[in-house]
C-alpha positions as a Markdown table, in Angstrom:
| # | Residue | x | y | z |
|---|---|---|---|---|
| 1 | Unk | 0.0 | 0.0 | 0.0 |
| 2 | Unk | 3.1 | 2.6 | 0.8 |
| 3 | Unk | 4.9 | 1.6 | -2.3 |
| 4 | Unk | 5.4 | 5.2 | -3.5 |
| 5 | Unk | 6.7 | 6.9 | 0.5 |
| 6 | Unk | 9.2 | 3.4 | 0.9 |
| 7 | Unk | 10.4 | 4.9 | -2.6 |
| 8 | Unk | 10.8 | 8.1 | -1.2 |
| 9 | Unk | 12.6 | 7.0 | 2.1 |
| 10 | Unk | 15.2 | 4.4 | 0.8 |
| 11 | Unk | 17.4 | 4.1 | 3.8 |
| 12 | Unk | 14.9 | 1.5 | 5.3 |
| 13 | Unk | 13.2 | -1.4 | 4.4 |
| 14 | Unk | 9.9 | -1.9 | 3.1 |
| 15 | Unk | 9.3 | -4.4 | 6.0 |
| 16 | Unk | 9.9 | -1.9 | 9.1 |
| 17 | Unk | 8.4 | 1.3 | 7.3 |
| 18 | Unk | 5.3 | -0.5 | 6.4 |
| 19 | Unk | 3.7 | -1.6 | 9.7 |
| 20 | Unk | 5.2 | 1.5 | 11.0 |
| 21 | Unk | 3.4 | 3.7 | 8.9 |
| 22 | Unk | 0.0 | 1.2 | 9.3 |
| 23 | Unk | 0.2 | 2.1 | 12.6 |
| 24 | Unk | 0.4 | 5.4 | 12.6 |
| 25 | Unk | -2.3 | 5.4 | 10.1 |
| 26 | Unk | -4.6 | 3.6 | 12.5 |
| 27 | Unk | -3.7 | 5.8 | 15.4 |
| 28 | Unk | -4.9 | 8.9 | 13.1 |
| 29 | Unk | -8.1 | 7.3 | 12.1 |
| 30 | Unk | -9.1 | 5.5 | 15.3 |
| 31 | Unk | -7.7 | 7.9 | 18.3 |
| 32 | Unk | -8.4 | 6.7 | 21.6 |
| 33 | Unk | -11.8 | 6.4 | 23.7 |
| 34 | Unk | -13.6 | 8.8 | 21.1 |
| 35 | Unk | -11.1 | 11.5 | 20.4 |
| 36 | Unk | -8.1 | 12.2 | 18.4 |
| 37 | Unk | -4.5 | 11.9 | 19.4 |
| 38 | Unk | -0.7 | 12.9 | 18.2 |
| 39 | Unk | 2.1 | 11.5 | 18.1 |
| 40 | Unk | 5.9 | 11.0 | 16.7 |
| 41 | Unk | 7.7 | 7.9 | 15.4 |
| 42 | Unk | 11.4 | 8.9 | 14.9 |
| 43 | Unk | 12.6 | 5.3 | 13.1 |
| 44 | Unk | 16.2 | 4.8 | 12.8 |
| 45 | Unk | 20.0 | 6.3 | 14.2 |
| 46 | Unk | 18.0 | 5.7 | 17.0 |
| 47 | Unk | 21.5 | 6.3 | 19.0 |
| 48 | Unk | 21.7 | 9.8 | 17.5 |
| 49 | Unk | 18.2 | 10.0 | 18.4 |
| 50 | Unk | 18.0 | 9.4 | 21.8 |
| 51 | Unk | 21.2 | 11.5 | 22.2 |
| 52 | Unk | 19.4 | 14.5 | 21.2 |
| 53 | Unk | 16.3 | 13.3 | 23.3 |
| 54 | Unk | 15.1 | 13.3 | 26.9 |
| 55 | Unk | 12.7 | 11.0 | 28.9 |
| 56 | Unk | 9.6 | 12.8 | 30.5 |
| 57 | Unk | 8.7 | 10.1 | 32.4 |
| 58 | Unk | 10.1 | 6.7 | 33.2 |
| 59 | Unk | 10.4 | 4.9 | 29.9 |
| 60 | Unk | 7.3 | 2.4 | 30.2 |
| 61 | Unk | 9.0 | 0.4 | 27.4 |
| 62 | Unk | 12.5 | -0.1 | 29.4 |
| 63 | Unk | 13.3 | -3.5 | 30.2 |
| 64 | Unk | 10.9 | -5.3 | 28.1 |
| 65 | Unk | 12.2 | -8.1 | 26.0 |
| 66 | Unk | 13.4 | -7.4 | 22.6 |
| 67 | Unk | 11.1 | -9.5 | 20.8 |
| 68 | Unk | 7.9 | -8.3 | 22.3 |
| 69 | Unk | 9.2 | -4.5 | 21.4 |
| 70 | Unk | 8.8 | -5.4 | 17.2 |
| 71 | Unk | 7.1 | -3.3 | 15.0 |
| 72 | Unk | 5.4 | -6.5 | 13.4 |
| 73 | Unk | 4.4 | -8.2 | 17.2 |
| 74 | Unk | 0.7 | -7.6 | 17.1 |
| 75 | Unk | 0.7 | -7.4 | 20.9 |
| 76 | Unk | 2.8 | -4.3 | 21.0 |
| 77 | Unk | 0.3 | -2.6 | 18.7 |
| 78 | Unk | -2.2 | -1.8 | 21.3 |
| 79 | Unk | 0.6 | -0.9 | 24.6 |
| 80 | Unk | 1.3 | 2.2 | 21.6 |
| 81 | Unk | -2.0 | 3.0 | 20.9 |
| 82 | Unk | -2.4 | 3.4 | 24.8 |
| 83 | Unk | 1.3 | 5.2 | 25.1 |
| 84 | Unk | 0.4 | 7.2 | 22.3 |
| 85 | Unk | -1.9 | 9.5 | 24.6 |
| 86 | Unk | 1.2 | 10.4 | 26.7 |
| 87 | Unk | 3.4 | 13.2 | 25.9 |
| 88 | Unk | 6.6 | 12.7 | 24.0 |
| 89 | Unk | 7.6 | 10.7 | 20.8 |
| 90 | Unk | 8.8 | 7.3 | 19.7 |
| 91 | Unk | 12.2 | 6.2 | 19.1 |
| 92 | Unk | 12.1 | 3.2 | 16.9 |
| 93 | Unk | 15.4 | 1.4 | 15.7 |
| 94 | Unk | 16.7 | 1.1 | 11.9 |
| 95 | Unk | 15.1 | -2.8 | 12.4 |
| 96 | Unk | 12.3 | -2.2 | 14.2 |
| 97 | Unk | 12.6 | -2.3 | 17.6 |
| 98 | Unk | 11.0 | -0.1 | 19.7 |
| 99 | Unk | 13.7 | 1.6 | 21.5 |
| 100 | Unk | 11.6 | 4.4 | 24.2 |
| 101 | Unk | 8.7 | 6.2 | 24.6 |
| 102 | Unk | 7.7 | 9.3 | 26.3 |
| 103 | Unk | 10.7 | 11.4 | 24.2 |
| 104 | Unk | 10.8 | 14.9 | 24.3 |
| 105 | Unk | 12.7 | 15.7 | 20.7 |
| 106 | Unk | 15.5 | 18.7 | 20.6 |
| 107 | Unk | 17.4 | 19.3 | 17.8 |
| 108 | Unk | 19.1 | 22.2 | 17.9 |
| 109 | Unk | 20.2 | 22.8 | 14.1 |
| 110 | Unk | 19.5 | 24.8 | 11.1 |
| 111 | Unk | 16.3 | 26.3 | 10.2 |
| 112 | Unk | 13.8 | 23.5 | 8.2 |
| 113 | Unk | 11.2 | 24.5 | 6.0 |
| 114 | Unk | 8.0 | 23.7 | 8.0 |
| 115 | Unk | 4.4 | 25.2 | 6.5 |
| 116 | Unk | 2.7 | 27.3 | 7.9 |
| 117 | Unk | -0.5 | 25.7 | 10.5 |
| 118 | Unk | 1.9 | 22.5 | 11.6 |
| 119 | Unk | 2.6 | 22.3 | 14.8 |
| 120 | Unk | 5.7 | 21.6 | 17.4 |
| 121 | Unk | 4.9 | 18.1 | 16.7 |
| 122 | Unk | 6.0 | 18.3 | 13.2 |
| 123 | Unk | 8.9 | 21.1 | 13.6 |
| 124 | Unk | 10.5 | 18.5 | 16.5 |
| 125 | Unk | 10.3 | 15.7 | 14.0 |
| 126 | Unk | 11.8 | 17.6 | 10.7 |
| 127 | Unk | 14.2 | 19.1 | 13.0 |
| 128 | Unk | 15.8 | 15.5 | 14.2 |
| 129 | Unk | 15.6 | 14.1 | 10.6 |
| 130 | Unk | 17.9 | 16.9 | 9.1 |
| 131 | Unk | 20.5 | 16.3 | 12.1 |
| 132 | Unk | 20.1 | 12.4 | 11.7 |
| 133 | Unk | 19.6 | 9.6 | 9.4 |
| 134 | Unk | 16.1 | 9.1 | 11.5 |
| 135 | Unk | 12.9 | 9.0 | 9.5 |
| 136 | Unk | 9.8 | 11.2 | 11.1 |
| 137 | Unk | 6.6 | 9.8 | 11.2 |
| 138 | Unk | 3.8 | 12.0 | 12.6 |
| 139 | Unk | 0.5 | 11.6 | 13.6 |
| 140 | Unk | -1.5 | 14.8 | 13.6 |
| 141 | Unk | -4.5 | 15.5 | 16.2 |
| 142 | Unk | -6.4 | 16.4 | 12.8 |
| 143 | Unk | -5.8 | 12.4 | 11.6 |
| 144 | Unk | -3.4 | 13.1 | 9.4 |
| 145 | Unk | -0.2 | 11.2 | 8.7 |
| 146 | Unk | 3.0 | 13.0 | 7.9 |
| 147 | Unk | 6.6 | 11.8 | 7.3 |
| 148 | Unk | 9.6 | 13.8 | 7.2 |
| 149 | Unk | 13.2 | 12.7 | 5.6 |
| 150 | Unk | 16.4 | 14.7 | 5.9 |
| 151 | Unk | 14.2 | 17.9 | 7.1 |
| 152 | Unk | 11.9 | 17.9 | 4.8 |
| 153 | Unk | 8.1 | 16.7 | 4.4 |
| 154 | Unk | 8.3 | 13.7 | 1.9 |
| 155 | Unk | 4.6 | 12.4 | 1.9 |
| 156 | Unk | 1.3 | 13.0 | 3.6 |
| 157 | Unk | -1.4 | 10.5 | 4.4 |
| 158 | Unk | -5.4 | 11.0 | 4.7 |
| 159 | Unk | -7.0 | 8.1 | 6.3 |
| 160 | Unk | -10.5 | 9.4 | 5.3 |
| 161 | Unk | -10.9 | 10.8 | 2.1 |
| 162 | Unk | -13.8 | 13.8 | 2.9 |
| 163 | Unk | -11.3 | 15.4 | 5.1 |
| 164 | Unk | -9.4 | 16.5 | 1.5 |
| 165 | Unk | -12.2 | 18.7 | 1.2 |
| 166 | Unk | -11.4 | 20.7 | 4.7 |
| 167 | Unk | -8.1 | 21.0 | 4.4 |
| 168 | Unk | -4.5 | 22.0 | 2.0 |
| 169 | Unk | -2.0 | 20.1 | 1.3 |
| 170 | Unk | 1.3 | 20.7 | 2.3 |
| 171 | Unk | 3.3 | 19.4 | 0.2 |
| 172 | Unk | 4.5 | 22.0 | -2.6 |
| 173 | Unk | 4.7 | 21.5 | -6.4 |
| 174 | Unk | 3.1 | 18.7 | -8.0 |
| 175 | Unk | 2.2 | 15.9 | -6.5 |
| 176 | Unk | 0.9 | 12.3 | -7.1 |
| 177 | Unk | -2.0 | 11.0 | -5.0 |
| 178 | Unk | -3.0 | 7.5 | -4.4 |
| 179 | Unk | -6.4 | 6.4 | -3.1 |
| 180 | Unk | -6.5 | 2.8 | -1.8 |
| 181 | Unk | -9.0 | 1.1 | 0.2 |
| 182 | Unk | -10.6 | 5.0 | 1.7 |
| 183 | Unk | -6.6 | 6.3 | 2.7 |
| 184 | Unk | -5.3 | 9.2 | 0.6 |
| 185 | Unk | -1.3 | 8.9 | -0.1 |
| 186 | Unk | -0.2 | 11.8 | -1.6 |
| 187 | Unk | 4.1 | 12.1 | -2.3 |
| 188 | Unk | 6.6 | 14.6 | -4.7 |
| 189 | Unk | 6.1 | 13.9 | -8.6 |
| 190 | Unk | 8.1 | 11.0 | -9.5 |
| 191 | Unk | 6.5 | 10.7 | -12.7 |
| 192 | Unk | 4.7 | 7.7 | -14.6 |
| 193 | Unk | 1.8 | 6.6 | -14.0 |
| 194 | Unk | 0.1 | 8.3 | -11.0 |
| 195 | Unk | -2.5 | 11.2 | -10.9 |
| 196 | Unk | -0.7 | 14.4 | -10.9 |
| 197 | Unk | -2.8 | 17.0 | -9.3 |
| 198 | Unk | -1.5 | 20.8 | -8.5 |
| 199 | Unk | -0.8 | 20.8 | -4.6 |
| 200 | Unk | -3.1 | 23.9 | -4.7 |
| 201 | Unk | -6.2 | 22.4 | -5.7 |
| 202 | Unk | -6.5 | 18.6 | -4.4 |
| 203 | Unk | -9.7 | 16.9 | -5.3 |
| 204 | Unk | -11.0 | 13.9 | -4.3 |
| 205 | Unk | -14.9 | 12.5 | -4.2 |
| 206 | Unk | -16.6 | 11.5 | -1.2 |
């Protein structure tokens, strides 16, 4: 379903990226007990990471087996859904290993270009991918999906298509969109084969 952000991401794997992404996608359209949440996956150099990172509370995924901290374990899925209402981000390893939780991200570094109505959230996360190799993965409060690569927003996900009518894209240029199965992808131009659409004027039906 992501084939066209793993193409624009190509320091990691199809395999991690993927469920990654799936679950940030269901965070965004589900939320939690009736109401939307946010939060940030920071996949990969998740030394660099966590060196430019601090705890907010004790890390409530400290100490727990490697195993049962994979991206693909279907157990861990719902302990993130339910850590995903505390503050902080993610830090998720290069294989897929959930590293922490509860991260406050600083980056000190040189000025990204973030648009204009995204939040801390999504400054914190374009921030640590220009000073790392880290991929940013960000779930907006308006279910949104972003991801950011080397400082810069690389894709955008709609999980429900009638939101494309309340809202602008950020991505600049053209564009390609994807619909599958009621989720909006929408990436850079690549060229062949994809809708194009101006970034100005995305239309979708409902």
């Amino acid at each position: 379903m992501f084939d066209s952000i793993v193409c624009q991401v190509p320091e990691y794997g199809a395999e991690v990226l993927e469920p990654l992404i799936e679950l940030a996608v269901q965070i965004a359209r589900e939320g939690r007990e009736g109401r939307r949440i946010g939060t940030v996956f920071m996949l990969g150099d998740h030394e660099e990471v966590l060196a430019r990172s601090r705890s907010l509370i004790l890390d409530p995924l400290h100490g727990h087996p490697a195993p049962l901290r994979h991206i693909t374990n279907p157990d861990l899925r719902g302990t993130i859904k339910e850590l995903a209402q505390l503050d902080g981000g993610f830090v998720v390893s290069g294989d897929g290993y959930f590293v922490a939780a509860c991260r406050y991200l600083d980056a000190p570094g040189p000025d990204v270009d973030m648009h204009l109505g995204l939040g801390t959230r999504h400054l914190a996360a374009a921030k640590m991918s220009a000073v790392t190799s880290a991929v940013g993965i960000v779930v907006s409060q308006s279910a949104t999906v972003r991801v950011f690569c080397h400082g810069r927003l690389t894709a955008e996900i709609i999980p429900e298509l009638w939101l494309m009518s309340h809202r602008d894209v950020q991505i600049k240029g053209q564009i390609t969109q994807e619909t599958i199965g009621g989720i909006a992808i929408i990436t850079p131009k690549r060229g062949g084969g994809q809708k194009v659409l101006p970034a100005s004027e995305p239309t979708v039906g409902v």
